[in-house]
N, C-alpha and C positions, 0 to 999 in steps of 0.2 A: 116199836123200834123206829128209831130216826132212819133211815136206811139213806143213804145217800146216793142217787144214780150216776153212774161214771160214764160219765159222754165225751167233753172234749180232751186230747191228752194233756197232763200237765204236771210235768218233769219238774225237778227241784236239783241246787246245788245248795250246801249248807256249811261253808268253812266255817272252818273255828281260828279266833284271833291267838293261835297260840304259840306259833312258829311260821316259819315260810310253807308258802303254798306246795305243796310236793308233788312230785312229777306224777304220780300215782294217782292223786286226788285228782289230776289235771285229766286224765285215762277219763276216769268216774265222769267228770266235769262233761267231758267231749261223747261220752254215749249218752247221758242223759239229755245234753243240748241235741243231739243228733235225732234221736228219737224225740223227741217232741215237735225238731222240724219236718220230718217225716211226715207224720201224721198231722201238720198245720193246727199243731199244739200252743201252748205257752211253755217259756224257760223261767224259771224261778232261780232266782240268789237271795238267798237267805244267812243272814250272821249269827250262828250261835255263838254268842259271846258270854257265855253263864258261870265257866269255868274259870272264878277271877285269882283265884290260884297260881292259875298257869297262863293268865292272861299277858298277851305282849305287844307293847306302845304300838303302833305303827302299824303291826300284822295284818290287820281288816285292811288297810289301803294297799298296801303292796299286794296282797292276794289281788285283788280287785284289780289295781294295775296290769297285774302280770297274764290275767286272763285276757283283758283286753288286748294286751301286748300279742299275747296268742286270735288275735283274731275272732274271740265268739263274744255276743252280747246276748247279754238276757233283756225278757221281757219284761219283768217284773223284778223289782230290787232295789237296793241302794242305790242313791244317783238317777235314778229312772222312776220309782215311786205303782203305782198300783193299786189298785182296788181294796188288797187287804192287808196294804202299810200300818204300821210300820214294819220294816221287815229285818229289824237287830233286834234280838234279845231281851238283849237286856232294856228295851222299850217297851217291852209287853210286861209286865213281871204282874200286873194287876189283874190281867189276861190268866196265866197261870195262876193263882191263888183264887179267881173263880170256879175253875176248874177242878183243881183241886180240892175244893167243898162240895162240889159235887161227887166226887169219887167219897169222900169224908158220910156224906148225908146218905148215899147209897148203900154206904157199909163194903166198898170196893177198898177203902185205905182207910188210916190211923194214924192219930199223932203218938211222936213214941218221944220222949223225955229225959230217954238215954243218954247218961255222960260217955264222952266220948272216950274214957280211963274205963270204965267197965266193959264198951266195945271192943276195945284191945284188951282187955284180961280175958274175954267170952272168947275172941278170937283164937288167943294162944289155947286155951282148955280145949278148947275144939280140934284144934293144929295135935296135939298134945295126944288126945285118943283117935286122931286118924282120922276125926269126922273131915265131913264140906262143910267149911265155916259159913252159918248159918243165922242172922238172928233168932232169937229165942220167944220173940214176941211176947217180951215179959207187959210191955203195955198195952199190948189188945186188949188184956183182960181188964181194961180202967173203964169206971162207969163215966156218965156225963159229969156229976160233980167233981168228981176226981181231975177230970181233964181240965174242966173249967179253971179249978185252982192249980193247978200244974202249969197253967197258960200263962196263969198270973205272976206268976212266982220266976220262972227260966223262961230259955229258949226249947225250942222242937223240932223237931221236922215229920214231916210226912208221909208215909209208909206204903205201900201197895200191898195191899193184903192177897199172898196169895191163894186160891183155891186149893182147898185137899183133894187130894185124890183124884185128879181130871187129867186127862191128855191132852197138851193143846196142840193144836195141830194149824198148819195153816201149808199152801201150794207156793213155791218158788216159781218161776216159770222156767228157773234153768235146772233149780237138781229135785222136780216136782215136790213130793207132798213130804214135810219135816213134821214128824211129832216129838214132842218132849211130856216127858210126865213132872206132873206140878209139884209132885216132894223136891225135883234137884233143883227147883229154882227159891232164892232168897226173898224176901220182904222190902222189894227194892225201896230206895230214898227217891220219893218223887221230887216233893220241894223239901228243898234246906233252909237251917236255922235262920240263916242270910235273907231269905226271900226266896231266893234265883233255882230256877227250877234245875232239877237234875237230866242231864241228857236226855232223859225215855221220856218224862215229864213234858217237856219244851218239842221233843221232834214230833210228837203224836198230838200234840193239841194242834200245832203249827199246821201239820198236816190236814188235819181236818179240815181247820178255819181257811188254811187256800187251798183248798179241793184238789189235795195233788192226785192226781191218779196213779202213776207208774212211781215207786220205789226201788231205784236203781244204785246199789252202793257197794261198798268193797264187803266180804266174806266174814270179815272181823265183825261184823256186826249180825252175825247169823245167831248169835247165845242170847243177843238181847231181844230179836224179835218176838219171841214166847211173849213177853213182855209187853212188849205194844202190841201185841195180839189182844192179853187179856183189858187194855184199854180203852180199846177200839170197842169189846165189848162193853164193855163198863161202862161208857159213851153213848152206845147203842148206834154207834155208824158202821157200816159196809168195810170191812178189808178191803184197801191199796194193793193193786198189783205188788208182787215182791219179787225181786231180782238183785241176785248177791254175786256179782262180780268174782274175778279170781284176783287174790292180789298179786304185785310182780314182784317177781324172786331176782335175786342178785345175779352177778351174769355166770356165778358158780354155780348156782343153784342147789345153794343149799340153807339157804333162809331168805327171811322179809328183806326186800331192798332199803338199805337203811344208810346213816350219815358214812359209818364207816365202809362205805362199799366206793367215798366220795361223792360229791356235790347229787343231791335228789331231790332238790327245790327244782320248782318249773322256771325258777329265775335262772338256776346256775346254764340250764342247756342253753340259754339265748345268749349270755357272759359270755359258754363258750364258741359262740359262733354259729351255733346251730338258726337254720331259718325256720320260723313257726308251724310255716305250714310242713315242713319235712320231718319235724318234732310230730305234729298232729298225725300224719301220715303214719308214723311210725308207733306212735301209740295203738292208732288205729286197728293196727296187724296183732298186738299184745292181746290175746283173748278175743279175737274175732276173726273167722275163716272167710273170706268174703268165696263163693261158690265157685266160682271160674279161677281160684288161686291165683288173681290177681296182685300187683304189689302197690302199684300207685295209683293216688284218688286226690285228689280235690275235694275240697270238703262238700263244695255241691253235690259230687259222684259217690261221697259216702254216703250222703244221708241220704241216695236213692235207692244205695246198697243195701244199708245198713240193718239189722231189724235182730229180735232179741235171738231167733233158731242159731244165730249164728258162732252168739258166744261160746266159748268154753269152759272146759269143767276144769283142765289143768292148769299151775299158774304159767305163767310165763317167764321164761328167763330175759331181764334187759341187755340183748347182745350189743355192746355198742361198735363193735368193727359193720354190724347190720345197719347202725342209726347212721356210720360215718357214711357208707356208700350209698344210702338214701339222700343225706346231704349231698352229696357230692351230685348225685343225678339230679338233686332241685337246683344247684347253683350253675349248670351246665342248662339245663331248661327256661332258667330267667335270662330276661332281655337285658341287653349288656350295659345300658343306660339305668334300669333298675337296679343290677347289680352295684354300679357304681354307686346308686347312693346308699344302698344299702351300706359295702363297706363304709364310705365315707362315715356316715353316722356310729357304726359300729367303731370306730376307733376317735369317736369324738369331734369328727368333724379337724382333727390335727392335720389332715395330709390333705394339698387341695384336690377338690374334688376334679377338674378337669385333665390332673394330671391320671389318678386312681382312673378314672375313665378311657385313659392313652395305652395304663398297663394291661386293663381286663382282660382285654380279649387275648395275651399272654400266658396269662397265668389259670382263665376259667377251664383251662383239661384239666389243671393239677389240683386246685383247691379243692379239698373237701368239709371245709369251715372257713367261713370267714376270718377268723383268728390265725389262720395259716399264711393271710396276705402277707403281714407284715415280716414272716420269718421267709417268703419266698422273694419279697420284691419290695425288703427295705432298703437296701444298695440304691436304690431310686432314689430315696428322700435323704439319707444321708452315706458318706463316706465308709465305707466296711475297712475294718480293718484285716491287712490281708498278713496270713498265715504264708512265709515265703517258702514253709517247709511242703504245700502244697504245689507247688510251681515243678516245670520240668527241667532238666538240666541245661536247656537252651531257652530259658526262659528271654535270656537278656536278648538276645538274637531276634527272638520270635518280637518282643513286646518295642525294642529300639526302631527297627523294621515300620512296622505298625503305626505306630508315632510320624516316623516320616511320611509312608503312603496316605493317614488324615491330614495331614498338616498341607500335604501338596492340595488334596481334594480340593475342586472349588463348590461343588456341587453333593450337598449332604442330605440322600435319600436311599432307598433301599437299594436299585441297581447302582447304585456307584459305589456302596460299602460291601455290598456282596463283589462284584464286578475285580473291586480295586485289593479284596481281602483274598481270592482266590486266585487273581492274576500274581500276587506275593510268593503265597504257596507254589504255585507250579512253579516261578522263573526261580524259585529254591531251593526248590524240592524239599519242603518242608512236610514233617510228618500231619495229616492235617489233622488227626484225632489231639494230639500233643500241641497243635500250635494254637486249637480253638480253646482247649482246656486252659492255659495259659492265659489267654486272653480273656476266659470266662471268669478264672479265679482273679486277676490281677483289676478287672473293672467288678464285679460284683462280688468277691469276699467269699466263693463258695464255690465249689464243683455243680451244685445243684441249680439252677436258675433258669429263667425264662427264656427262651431264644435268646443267644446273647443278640446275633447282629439287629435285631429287632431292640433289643432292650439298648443297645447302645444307643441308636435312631433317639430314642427316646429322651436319652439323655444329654445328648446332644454331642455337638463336634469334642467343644473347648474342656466341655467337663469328661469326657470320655478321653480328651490327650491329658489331662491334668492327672488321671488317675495313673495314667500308664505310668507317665513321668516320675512319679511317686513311687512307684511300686520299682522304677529302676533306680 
């Protein structure tokens, strides 16, 4: 037996170009890169791209972006290249159909010559008396000439011939030892008619060929392991650590986190505001108990943390009122010059950046996304239109007043608007909860805002009486 010895670690990620990269995938993504940094591993990114069915333009790139966007690189992969390039798919496919003669020559798999109209009649008959739909392995029983002229003649694919009667069995490192008996498993399709290998096909030769050690992925994929189990053997290399994640449940909890629960790409959390490493952070916690019930880490701090005892068995529910106050405690911890240009870029670089820099320190208790600037501290950049039915019934008093005391000011800084704002009040005796409310909704458009006397500073003398004036 080839037996292959597992020394250095080395973690693999393997999207599929089939949709947007999912928040979930992104979980997977960040314990496998974590764990491998740990232990002064390799990261692998790998592209199964074989699924051309469900294949979509652009998908490979944007995954790839969006991880980077998240802050982790891999060692080996697209863009970065490696010892045992290439690493899409569908650029091995010659790769695959070596192998697959080997399984062929061993008498491990089988070409089978089935039309695809008697698969679905076999199917429904099956469905029909209640079986687990099965192939029937009508063409195992084909000698070499037979196959030979079957070759000739159609297409085929490729079969996994399963073993009778065998338990297979192999250790998860988190829900320990799984067996399955060989009757409930199928004749799976290694390679297809097309060429392009079938998922079990393409992840277990892949695996070999770059010496992954650790297999860390979502639970979903617990029915097919049996399967690259009996490959491995068939191979005659050593079992891959195996480690089956919990997937994340909706924040009901009561199934798979999915479109309908809204936005579950790893893009949509940055859209809405969310900062990467608060995202990361918060995955983090999703199936992993860090010892000292910690909450916040740094990804350096995780991956010193981090290690597989930790995981859990149950899934997790994605609470995001959890993920908002994690935001908000990372956007409260960045430096307020970072901050700024964080917003800036987040809304396009439209508002100038030295101005978004004047607001920060404003608005950084309240925000809890980025995407929240513009509904707290747009009145900055343009004109609010003001609702008069929010005003008090001395509005006109409070706001005419107001006008005159800036207009006299000659000197426009914070003790001369605090100063000149509260010398008003007392010689009025104006209500001051009523007379600031007033002034808040008449210059920003809202009851809710940012210190106003600060936010007016901001805005300045001519544009803060312009508004009053307006509003009277």
């Amino acid at each position: 037996m080839n037996k292959r010895k597992i020394g250095k670690v080395r973690t693999r990620m393997a999207p599929s170009p089939t949709g947007e990269f999912h928040i979930g995938s992104l979980r997977t993504l960040l314990y496998n890169w974590a764990y491998a940094k740990k232990y002064k591993g390799d990261f692998i990114i790998r592209i199964e791209d074989t699924d051309r069915e469900r294949f979509v333009e652009g998908a490979e790139e944007r995954a790839l972006k969006v991880i980077k966007d998240y802050n982790l690189f891999w060692d080996e992969g697209p863009g970065v290249g490696g010892p045992y390039a290439p690493y899409r798919q569908s650029e091995r496919l010659d790769i695959y159909k070596q192998w697959a003669q080997k399984l062929i020559d061993s008498g491990d798999a089988y070409y089978c010559f089935c039309a695809k109209d008697r698969l679905e009649e076999l199917r429904r008959e099956q469905q029909a008396k209640r079986l687990v739909p099965k192939y029937d392995r009508r063409c195992l029983g084909l000698n070499k000439s037979e196959v030979e002229e079957k070759k000739k003649k159609g297409s085929y694919v490729v079969r996994l011939k399963i073993p009778d009667n065998e338990i297979i069995s192999f250790k998860d490192t988190l829900r320990g030892e799984i067996k399955t008996p060989s009757k409930d498993l199928n004749d799976q399709v290694l390679l297809k008619s097309d060429g392009f290998p079938t998922y079990h096909l393409g992840v277990v030769v892949d695996d070999i060929l770059m010496e992954i050690t650790n297999i860390i992925r979502g639970e979903e994929w617990l029915p097919s392991t049996p399967k690259h189990v009996l490959l491995y053997k068939a191979f005659g290399y050593k079992l891959p650590y195996f480690t089956h994640v919990t997937v994340l449940l909706s924040p009901d909890g009561r199934g798979k986190l999915s479109k309908r629960h809204g936005g579950v790409s790893a893009r949509h959390f940055l859209n809405e505001g969310y900062l990467p490493e608060a995202v990361l952070n918060f995955l983090m916690l999703l199936g992993w108990a860090p010892k000292n019930n910690r909450e916040l880490f740094t990804l350096e701090e995780f991956v010193e943390a981090f290690d597989l005892d930790g995981l859990q068995i149950s899934s997790p529910t994605l609470n995001r009122d959890k993920l908002d106050w994690m935001n908000g405690e990372y956007i409260r911890r960045t430096q307020n010059s970072k901050l700024k240009t964080q917003i800036w870029n987040f809304y396009d670089k439209k508002y100038p950046e030295d101005r978004i820099g004047e607001i920060v320190p404003l608005v950084k208790e309240r925000v809890r996304k980025l995407s929240e600037f513009e509904s707290l501290a747009g009145f900055f950049f343009k004109k609010p239109r003001v609702d008069k039915k929010m005003l008090g019934k001395n509005y006109r008093n409070h706001l005419s007043l107001v006008v005159e005391v800036f207009t006299k000011m000659e000197k426009w800084n914070n003790e001369s608007v605090n100063n000149g704002l509260l010398k008003l009040i007392e010689d009025k005796g104006f209500a001051m909860g009523d007379f600031f409310m007033d002034l808040r909704v008449a210059v920003c458009g809202s009851k809710v805002t940012p210190p106003i006397n600060e936010s007016i500073l901001i805005l300045g003398k001519n544009e803060t009486i312009e508004r009053l004036r307006q509003v009277l």
